[in-house]
N, C-alpha and C positions, 0 to 999 in steps of 0.2 A: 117974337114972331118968326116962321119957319120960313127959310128962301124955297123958292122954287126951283124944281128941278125941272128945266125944259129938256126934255129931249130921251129923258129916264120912263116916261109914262106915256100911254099913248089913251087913248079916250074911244071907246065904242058905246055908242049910247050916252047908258049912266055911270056907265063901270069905268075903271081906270085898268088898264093895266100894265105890268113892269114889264121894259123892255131890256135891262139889263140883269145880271143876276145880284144878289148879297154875298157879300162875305160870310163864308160859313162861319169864321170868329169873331167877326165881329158883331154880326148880326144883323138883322132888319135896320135897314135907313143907311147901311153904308155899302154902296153898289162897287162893284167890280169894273174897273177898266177893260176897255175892249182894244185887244192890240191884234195884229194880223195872225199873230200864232200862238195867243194865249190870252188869257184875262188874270187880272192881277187887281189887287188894292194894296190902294194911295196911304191906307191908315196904320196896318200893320204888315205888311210885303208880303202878306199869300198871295201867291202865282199858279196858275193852272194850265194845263197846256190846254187846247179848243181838240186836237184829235184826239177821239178814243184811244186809248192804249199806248198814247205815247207820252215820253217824259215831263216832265214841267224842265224848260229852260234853268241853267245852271245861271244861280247868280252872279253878276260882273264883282269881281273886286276890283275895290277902290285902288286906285295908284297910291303908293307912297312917298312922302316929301322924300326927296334926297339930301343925306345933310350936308353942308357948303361950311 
């Protein structure tokens, strides 16, 4: 059985519709995170930046252990 997604659909009528977008690679059923200056997914790390013509944020590297 499929969970719900509250918050992802909105309801006019009879129609549903999606308030977030999909991942272009991943495909339909796996939405995009909304952050203040970009959307991204959770499943495979495509990032996009929200303005026109501006970069997708540079990914953070991970720190590395220090060896002791």
């Amino acid at each position: 059985m499929a969970k719900a997604r509250v918050g992802f659909y909105t309801e006019s009528g009879e129609t549903l519709t999606r308030t977030h977008k999909t991942c272009p690679k991943c495909g339909p059923g796996t939405f995009l995170a909304e952050h203040a200056d970009r959307r991204s997914c959770g499943h495979c790390g495509y990032s996009e930046a929200k303005t026109a013509g501006a970069p997708s944020p540079p990914m953070k590297a991970r720190p590395t252990k220090a060896a002791t």
